[in-house]
Backbone as a chain_set.jsonl record, in Angstrom:
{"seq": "XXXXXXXXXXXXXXXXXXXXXXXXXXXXXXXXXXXXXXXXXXXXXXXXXXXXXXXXXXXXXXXXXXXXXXXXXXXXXXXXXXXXXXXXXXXXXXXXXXXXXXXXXXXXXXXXXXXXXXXXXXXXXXXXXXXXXXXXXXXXXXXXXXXXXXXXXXXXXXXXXXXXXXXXXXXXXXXXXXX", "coords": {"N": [[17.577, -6.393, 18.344], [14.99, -4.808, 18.246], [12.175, -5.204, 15.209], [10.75, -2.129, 14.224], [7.453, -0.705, 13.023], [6.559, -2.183, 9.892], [6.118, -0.642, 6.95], [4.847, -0.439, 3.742], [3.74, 0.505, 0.829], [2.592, 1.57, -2.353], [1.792, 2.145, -6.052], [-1.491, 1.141, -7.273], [-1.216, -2.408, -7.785], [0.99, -2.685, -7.968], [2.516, -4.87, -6.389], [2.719, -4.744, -3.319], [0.692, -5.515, -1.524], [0.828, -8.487, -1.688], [3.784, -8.261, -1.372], [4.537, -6.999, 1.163], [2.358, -9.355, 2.32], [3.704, -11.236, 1.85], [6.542, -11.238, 3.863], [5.403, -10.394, 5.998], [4.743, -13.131, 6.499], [7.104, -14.609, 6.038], [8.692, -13.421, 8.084], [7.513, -13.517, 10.613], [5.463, -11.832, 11.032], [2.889, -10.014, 11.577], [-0.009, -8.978, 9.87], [-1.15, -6.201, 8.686], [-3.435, -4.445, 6.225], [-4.796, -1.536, 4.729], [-6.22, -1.571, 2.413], [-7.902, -3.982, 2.632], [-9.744, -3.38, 4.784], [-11.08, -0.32, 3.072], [-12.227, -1.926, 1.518], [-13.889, -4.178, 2.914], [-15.53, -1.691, 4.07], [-16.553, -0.909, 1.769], [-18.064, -2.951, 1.161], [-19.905, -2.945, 3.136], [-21.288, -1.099, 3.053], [-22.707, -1.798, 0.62], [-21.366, -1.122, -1.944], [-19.358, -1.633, -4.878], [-15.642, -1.55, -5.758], [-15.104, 0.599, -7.333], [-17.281, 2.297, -7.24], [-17.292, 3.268, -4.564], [-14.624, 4.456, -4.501], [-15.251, 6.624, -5.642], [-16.958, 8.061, -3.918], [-15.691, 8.311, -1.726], [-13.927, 10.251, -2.632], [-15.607, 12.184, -2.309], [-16.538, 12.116, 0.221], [-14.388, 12.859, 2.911], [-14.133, 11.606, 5.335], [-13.946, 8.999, 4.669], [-11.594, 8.312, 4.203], [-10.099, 8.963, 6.31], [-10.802, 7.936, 8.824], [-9.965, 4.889, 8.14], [-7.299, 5.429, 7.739], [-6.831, 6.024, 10.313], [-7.344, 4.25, 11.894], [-5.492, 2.115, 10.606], [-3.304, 3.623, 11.965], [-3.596, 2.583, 14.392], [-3.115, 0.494, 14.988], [-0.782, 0.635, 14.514], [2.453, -1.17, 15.573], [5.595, -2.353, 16.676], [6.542, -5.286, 15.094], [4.389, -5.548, 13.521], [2.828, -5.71, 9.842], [2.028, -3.085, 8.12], [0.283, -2.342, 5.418], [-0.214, -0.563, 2.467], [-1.099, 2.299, 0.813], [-0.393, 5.06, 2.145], [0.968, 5.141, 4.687], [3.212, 5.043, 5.206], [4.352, 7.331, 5.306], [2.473, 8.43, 6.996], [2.662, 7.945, 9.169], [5.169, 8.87, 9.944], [4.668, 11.351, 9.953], [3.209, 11.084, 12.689], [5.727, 10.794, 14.281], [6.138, 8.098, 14.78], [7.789, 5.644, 14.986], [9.109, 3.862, 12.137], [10.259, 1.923, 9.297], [9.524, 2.071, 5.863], [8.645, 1.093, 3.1], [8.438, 1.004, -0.574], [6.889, -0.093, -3.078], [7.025, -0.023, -6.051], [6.094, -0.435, -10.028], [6.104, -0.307, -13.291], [3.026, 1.358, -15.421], [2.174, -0.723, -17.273], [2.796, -2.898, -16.691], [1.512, -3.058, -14.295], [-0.661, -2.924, -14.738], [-1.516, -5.22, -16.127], [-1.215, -6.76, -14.09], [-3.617, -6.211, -12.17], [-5.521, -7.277, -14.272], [-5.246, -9.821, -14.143], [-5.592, -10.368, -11.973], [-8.081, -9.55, -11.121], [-9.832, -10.292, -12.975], [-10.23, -8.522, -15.36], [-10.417, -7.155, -18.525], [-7.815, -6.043, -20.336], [-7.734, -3.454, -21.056], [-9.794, -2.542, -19.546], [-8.472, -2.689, -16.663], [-6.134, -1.122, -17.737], [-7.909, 1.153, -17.445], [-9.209, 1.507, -14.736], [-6.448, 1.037, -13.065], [-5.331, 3.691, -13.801], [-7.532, 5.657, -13.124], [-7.782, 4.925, -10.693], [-5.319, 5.642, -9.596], [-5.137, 8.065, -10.002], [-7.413, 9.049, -8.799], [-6.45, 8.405, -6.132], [-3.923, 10.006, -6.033], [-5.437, 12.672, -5.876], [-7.004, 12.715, -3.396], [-5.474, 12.325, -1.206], [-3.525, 14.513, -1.43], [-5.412, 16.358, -0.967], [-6.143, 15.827, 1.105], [-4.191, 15.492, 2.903], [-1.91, 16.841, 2.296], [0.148, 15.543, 0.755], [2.147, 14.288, -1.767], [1.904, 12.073, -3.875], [3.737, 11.684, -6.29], [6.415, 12.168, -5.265], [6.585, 10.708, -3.568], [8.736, 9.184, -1.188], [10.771, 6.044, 0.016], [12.358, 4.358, 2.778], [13.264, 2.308, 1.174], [13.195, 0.958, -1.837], [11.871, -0.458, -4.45], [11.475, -1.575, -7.53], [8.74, -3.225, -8.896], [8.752, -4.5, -11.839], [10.139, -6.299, -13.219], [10.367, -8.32, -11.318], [10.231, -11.326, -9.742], [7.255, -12.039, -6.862], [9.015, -13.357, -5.041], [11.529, -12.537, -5.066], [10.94, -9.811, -4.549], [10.108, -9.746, -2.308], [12.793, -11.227, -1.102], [14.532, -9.171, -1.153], [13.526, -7.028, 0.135], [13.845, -8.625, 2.56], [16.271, -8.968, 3.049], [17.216, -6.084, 3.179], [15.809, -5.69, 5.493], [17.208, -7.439, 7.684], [19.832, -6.432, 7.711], [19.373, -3.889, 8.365], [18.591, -4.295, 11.101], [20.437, -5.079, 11.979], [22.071, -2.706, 11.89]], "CA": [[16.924, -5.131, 18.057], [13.083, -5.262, 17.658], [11.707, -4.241, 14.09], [9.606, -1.222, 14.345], [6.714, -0.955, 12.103], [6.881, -2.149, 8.625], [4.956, -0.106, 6.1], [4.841, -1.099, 2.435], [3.164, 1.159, 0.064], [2.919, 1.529, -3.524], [0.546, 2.411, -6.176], [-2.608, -0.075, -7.023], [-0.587, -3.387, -8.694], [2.35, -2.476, -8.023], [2.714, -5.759, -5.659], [2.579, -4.213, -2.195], [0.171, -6.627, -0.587], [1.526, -9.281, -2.055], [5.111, -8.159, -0.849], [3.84, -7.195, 2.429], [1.859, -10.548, 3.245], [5.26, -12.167, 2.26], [7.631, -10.494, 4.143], [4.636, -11.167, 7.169], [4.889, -14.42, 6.597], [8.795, -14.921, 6.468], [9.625, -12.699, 9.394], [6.302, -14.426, 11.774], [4.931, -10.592, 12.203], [1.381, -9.34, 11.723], [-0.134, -7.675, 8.628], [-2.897, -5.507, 8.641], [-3.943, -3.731, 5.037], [-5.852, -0.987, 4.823], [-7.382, -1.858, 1.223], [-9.012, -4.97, 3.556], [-10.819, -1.899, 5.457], [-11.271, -0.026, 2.517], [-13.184, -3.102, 0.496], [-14.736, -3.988, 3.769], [-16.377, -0.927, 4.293], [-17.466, -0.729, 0.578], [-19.031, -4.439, 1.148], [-20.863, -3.267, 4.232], [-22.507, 0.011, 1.856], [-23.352, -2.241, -0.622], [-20.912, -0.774, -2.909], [-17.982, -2.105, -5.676], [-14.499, -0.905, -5.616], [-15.042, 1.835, -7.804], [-18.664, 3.102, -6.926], [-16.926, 3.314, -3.265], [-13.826, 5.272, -4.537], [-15.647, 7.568, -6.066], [-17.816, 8.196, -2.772], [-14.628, 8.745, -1.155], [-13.693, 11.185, -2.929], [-16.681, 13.355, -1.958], [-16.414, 12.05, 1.386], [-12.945, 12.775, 3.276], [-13.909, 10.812, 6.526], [-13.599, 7.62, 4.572], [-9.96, 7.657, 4.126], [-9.4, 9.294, 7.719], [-10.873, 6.575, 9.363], [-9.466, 3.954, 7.743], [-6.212, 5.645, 8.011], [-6.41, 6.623, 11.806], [-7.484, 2.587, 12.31], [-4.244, 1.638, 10.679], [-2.823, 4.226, 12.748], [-3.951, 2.28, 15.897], [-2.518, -0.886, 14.52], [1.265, 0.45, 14.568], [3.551, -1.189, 16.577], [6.643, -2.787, 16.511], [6.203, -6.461, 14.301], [3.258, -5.306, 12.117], [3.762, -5.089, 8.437], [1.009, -1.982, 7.548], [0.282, -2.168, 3.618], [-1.512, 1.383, 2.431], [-0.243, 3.692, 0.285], [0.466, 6.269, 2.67], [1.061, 4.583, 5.912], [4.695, 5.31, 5.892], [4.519, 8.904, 5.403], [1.574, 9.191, 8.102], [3.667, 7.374, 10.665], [6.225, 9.343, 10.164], [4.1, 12.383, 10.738], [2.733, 11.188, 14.176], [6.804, 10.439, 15.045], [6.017, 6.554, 15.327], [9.284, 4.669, 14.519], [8.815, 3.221, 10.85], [10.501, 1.688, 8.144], [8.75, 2.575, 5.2], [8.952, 0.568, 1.734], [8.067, 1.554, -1.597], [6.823, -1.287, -4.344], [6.672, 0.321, -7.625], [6.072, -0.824, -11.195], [5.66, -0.088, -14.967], [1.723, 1.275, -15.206], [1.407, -1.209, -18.063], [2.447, -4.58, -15.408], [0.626, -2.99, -13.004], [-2.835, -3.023, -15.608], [-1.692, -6.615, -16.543], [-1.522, -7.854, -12.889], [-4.653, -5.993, -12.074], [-6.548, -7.84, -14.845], [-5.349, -10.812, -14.16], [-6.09, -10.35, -10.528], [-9.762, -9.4, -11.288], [-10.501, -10.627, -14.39], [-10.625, -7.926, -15.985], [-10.201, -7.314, -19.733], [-6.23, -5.425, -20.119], [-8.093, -2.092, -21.347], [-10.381, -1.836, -18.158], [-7.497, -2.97, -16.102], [-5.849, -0.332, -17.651], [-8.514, 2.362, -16.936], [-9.021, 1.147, -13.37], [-5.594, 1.709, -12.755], [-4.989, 5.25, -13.59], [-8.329, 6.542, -12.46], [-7.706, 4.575, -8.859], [-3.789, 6.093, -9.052], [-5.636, 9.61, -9.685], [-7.763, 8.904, -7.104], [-5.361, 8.682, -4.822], [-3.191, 11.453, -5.782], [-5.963, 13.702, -5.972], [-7.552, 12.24, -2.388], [-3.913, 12.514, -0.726], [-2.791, 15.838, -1.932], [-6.025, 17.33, -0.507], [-6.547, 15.644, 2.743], [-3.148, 15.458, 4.194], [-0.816, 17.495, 1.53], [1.396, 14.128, 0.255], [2.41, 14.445, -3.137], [2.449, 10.645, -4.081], [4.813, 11.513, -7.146], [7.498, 12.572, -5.022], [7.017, 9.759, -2.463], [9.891, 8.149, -0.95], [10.963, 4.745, 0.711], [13.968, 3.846, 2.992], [13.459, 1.236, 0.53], [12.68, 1.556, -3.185], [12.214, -1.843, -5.297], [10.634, -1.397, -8.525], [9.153, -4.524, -8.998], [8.371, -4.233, -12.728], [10.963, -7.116, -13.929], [10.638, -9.302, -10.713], [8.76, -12.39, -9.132], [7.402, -11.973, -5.711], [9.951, -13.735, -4.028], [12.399, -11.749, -5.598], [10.904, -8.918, -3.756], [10.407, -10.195, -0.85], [13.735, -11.515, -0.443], [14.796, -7.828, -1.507], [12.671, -6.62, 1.315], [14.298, -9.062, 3.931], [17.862, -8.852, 3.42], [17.051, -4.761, 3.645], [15.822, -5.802, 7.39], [18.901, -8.253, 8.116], [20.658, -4.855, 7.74], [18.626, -2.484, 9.211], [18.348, -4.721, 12.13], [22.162, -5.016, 12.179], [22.932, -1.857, 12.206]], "C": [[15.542, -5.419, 17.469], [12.843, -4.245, 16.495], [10.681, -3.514, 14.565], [8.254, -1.836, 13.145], [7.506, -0.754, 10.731], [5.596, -1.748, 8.083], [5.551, 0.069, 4.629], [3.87, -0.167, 2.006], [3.376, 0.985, -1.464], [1.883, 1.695, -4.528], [-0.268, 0.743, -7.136], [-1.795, -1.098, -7.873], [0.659, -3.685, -8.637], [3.082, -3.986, -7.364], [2.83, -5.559, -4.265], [1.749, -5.028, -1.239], [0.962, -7.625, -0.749], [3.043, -9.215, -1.292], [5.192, -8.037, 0.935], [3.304, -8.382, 3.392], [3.303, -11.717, 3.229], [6.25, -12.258, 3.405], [7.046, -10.846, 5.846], [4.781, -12.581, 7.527], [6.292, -15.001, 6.879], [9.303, -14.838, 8.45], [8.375, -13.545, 10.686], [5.68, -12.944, 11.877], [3.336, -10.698, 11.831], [1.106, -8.812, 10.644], [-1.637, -7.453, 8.009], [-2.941, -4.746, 6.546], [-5.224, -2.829, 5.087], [-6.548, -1.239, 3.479], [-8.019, -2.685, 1.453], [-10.214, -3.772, 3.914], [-10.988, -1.286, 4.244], [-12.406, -0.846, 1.872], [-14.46, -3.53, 1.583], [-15.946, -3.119, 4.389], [-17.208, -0.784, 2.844], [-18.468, -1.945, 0.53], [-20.382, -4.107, 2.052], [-21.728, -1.547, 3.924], [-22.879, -0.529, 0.688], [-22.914, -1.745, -1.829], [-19.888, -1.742, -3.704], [-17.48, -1.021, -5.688], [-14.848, 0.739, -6.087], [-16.093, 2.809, -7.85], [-17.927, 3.642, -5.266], [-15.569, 4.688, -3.207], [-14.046, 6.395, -4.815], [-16.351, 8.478, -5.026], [-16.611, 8.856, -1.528], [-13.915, 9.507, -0.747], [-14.214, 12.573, -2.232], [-16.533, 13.26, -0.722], [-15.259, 11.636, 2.184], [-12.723, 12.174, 4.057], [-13.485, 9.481, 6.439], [-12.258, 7.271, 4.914], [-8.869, 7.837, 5.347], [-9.468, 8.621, 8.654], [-10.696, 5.7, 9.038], [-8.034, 3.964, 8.078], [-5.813, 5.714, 9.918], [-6.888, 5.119, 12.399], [-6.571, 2.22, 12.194], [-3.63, 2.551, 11.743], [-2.528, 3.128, 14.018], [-3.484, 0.866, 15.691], [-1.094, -1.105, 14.419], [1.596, 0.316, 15.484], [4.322, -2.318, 16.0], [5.905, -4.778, 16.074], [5.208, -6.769, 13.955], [3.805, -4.388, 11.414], [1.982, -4.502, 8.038], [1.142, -1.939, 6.086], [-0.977, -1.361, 4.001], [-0.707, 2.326, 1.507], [-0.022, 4.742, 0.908], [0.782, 5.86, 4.077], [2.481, 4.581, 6.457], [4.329, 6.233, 6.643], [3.295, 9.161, 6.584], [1.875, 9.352, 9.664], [4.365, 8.213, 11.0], [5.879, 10.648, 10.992], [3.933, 12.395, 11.949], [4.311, 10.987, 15.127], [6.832, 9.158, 15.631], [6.962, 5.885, 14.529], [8.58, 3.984, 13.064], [9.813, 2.856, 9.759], [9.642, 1.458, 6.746], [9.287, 1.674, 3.858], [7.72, 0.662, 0.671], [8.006, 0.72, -3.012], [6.318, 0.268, -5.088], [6.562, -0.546, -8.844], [5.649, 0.016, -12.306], [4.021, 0.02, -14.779], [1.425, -0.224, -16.315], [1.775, -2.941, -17.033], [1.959, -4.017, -14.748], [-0.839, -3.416, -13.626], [-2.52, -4.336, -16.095], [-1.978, -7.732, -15.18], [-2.865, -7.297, -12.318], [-5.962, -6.843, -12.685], [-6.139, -8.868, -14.555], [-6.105, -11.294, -12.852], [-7.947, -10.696, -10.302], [-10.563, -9.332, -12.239], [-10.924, -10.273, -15.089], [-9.77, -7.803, -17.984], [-8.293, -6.055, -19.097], [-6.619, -4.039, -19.954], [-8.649, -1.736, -19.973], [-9.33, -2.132, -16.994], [-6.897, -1.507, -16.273], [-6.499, 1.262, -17.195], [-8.701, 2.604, -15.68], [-7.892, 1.872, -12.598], [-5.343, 3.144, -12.671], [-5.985, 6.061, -12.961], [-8.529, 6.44, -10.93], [-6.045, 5.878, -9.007], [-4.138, 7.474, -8.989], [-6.356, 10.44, -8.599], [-7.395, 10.123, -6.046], [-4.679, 9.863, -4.688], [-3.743, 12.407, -5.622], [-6.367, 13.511, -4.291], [-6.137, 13.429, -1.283], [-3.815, 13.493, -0.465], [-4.21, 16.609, -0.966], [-6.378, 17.003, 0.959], [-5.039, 15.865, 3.857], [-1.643, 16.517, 3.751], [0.678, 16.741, 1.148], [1.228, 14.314, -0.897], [2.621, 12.618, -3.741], [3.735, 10.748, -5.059], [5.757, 11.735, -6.746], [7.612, 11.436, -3.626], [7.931, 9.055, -2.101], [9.961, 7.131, 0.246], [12.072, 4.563, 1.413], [14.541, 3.255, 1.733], [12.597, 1.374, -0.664], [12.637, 0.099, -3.723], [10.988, -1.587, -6.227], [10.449, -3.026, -9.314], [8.197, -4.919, -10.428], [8.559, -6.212, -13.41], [11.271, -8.449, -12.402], [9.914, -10.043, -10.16], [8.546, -11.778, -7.542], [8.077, -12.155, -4.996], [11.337, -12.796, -3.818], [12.211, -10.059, -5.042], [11.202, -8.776, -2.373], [11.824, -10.568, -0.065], [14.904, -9.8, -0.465], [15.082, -6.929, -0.366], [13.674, -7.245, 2.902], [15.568, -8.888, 3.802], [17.965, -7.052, 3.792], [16.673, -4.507, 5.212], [16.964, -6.336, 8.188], [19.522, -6.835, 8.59], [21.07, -4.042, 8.41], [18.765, -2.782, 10.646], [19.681, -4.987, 13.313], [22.878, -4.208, 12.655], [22.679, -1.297, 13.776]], "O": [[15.181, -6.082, 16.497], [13.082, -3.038, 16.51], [9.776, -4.019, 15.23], [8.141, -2.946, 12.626], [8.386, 0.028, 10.373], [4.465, -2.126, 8.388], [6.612, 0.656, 4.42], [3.011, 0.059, 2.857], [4.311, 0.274, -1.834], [0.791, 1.401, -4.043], [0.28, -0.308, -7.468], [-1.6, -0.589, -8.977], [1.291, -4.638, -9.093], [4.191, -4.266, -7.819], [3.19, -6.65, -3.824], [2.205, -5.189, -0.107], [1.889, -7.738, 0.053], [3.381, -10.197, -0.633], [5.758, -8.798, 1.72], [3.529, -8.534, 4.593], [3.74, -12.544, 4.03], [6.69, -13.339, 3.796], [7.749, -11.335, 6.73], [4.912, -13.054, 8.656], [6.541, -15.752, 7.822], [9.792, -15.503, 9.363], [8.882, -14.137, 11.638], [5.292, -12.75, 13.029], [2.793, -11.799, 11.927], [1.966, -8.035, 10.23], [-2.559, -7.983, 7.39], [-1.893, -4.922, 5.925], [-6.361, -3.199, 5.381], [-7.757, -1.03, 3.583], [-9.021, -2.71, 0.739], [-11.263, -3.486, 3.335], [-11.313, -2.361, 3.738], [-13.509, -0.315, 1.745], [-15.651, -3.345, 1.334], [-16.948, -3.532, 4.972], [-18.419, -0.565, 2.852], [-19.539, -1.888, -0.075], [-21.491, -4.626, 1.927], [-22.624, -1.075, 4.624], [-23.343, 0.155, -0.224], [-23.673, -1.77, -2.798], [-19.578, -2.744, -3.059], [-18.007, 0.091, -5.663], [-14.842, 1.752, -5.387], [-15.967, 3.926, -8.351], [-18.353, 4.761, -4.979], [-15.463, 5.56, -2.344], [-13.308, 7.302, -4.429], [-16.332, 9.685, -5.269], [-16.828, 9.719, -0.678], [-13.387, 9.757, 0.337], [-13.623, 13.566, -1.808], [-16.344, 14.36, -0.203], [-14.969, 10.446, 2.298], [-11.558, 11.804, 4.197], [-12.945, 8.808, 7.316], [-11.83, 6.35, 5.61], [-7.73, 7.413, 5.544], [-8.521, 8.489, 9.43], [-11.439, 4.982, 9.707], [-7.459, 2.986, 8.555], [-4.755, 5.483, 10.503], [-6.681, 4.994, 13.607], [-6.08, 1.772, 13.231], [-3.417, 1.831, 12.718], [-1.41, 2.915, 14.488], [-3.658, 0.143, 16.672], [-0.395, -2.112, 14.311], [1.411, 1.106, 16.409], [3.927, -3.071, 15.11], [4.995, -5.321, 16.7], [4.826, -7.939, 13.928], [4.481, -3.367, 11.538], [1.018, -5.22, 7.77], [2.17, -1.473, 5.597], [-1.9, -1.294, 4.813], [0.306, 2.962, 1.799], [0.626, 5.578, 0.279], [0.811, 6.924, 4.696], [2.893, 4.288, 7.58], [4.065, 6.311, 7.843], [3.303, 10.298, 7.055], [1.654, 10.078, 10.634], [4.428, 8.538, 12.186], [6.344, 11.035, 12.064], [4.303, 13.376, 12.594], [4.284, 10.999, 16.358], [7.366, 8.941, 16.719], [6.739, 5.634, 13.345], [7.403, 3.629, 13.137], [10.242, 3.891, 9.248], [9.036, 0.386, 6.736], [10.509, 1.658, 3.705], [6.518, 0.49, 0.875], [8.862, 0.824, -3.89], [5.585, 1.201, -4.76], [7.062, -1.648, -8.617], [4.88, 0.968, -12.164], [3.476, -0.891, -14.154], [0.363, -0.802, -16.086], [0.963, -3.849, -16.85], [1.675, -4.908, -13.948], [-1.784, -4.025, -13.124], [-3.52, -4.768, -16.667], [-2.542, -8.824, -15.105], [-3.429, -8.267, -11.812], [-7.012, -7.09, -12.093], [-7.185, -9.49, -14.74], [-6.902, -12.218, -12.694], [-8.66, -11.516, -9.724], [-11.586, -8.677, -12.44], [-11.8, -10.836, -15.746], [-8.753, -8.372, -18.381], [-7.91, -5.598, -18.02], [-6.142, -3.353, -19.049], [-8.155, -0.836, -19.294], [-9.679, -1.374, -16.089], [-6.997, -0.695, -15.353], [-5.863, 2.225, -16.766], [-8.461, 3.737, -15.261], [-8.017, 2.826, -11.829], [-5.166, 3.728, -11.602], [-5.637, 7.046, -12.311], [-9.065, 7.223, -10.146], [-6.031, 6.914, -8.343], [-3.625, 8.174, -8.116], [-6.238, 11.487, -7.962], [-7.582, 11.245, -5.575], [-4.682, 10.618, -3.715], [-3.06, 13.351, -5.226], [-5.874, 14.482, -3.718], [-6.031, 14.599, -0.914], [-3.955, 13.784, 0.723], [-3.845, 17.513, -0.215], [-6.81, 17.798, 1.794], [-4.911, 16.223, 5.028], [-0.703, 16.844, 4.475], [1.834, 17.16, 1.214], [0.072, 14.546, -1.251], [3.764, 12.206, -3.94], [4.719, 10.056, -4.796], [6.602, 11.645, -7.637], [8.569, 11.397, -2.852], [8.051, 8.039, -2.786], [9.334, 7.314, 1.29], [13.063, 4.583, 0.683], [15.66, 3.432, 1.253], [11.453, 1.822, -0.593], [13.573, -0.585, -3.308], [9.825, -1.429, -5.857], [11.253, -3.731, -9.926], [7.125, -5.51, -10.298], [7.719, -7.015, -13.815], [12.175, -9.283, -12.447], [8.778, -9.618, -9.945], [9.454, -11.144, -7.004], [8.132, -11.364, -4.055], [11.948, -12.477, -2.798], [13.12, -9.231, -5.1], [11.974, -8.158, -1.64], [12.048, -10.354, 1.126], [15.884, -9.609, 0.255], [16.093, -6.349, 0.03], [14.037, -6.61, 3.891], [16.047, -8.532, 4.879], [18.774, -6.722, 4.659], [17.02, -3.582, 5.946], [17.523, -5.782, 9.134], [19.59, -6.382, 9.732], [22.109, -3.572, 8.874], [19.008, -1.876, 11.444], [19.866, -5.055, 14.528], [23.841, -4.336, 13.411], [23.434, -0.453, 14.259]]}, "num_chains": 1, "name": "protein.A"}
């Protein structure tokens, strides 16, 4: 049975790339990220992360073309990381298994700073004003509620190592693939 698309979401820290490029790597598939495209396009306006998010905001095409690129990137053995890339799939009726990294905001603002060397406090501000962002972005472009978002697959990966996700992640395909 061929895996459909895998799509990994979760909000910023949560481990979602990270779990994603694993899970790519295990299984042999493919794995696109739209926060690549996202950063990419802020590199090629001469912006940083958060001069770009903010721009974003104001401008709705960013996140529609980025999104309707991943779009064009689903098929069966690519793993899609994006925070909404389940739920968009699902919309267009394109086969998906959908997974949902979560964490504690305060490991998410510790792996953030460690990530990008930021102090814990701006780590922590980062975080919530990207996770507001988003929910605010979201909610008005496509009508997704991130707080009520759900996953086939839920792993809150507050209290665990990567692998520990990942292997989380793959025995949830074993499964799936089984059934």
């Amino acid at each position: 049975m061929a895996l459909p698309v895998l799509a990994v979401g979760g909000p910023p820290g949560s481990g979602k790339s990270t779990a994603g490029r694993a899970v790519a790597d295990a299984r042999k598939l493919t794995y696109h990220a739209a926060g690549d495209l996202f950063r990419a396009e802020a590199a090629r306006r001469g912006m940083d992360l958060e001069t770009f998010s903010h721009y974003a905001e104001a401008h709705p095409e960013v996140d529609r073309t980025i999104d309707e690129e991943m779009a064009t990137l689903a098929r069966p053995g690519v793993v899609l990381d994006g925070r909404i890339q389940g739920t968009l799939l699902r919309r267009r009726q394109i086969p998906v298994i959908a997974i949902l990294i979560t964490a504690d905001e305060e490991v998410r603002a510790r792996r953030v700073a460690d990530r990008d060397h930021q102090t814990l406090d701006e780590a922590r501000r980062r975080v919530r004003e990207r996770a507001q962002s988003e929910r605010d972005r979201y909610r008005q472009l496509y009508d997704i509620d991130l707080d009520a978002e759900t996953g086939d697959l839920a792993i809150d990966s507050s209290h665990l190592a990567p692998d520990q996700v990942r292997d989380r992640i793959l025995a949830f395909l074993a499964v799936r693939q089984g059934a």
